[in-house]
N, C-alpha and C positions, 0 to 999 in steps of 0.2 A: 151845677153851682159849685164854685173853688171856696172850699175851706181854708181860711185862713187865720194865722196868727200871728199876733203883735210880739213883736221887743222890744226891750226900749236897752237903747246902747246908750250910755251913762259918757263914754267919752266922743260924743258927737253933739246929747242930750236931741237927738232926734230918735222919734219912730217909725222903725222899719218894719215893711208887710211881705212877710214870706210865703207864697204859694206854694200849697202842698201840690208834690204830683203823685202820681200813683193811678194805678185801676181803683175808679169809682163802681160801686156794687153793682150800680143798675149798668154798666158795661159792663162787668164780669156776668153779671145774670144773662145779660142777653146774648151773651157767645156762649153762655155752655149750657142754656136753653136749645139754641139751634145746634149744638151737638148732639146732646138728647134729641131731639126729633130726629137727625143724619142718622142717631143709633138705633134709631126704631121706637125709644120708650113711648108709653103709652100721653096722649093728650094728660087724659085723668092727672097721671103722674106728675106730669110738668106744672101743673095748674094747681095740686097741693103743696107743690115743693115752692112753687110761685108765693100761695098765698102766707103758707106757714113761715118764710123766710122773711118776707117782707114783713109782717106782723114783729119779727125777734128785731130787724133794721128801727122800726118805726118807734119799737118800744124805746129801744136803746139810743135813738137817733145817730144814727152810725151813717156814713158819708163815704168811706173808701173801706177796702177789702184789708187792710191793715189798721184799722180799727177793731177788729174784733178779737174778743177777748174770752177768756175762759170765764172772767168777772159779768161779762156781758152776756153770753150762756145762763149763768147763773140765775143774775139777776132776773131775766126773762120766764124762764121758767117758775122761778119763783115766783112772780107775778101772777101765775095764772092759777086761778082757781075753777082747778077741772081734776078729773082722777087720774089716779097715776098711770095706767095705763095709755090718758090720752096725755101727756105729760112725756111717755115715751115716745109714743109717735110723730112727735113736735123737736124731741132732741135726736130722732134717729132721723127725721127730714134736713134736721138744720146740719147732721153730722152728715148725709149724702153731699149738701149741696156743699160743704165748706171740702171734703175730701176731692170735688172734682174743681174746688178753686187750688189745691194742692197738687192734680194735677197737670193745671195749665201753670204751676209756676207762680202764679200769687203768693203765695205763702210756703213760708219755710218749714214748719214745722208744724205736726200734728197734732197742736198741744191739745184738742178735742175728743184727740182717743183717750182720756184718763176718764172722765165724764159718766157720769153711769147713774141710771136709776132702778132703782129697785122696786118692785110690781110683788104682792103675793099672789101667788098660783093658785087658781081653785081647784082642786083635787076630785073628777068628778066619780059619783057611783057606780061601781059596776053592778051592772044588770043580769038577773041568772034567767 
């Protein structure tokens, strides 16, 4: 489905509809899915990186791979009320999948490496 947006040109006083182009997510997912498999990683793997990605898409309603944003990270996460530990595993899934859209070329810049959550560590007893 082509996202699109109106303008309205003031000296013609018609509206024009401009189709975005670009890689659509679910076309970037499904090429660097079947890299993943060509590299060996595990089903498992592919199948949370699948669901957890789509989940941050669905939340955000996001359409092309240049929609996403550090705002849209945010917000996502923030959304979720779960512990922060599963919190991490959801921004270190969403951070895999966007660094191998960085490196087929989709995206220019790494703005997701700043991103960081913080987890307290249990400290556990040592046993004599």
């Amino acid at each position: 489905m082509q996202k699109t947006r109106f303008f309205y040109d003031q000296s013609e006083e018609v509206n024009m509809e401009v189709k975005r182009s670009g890689t659509t997510i679910p076309q970037a997912l499904g090429t660097i899915y079947q890299q993943m498999r060509f590299a060996g990683n595990r089903i498992r793997t592919i199948e949370s990186y699948d669901y957890i990605f789509n989940q941050f898409v669905q939340f955000n309603k996001l359409e092309y791979v240049e929609d996403i944003t550090t705002d849209s990270i945010y917000e996502y996460l923030g959304s979720l009320e779960v512990a922060q530990q599963t919190k991490l595993i959801r921004l270190k899934s969403i951070k895999a999948v966007l660094s191998k859209f960085h490196n087929s070329g989709w995206m220019k810049q790494k703005f997701w490496s700043t991103i960081n959550i913080k987890i307290d560590k249990q400290i556990k007893k040592v046993l004599k």
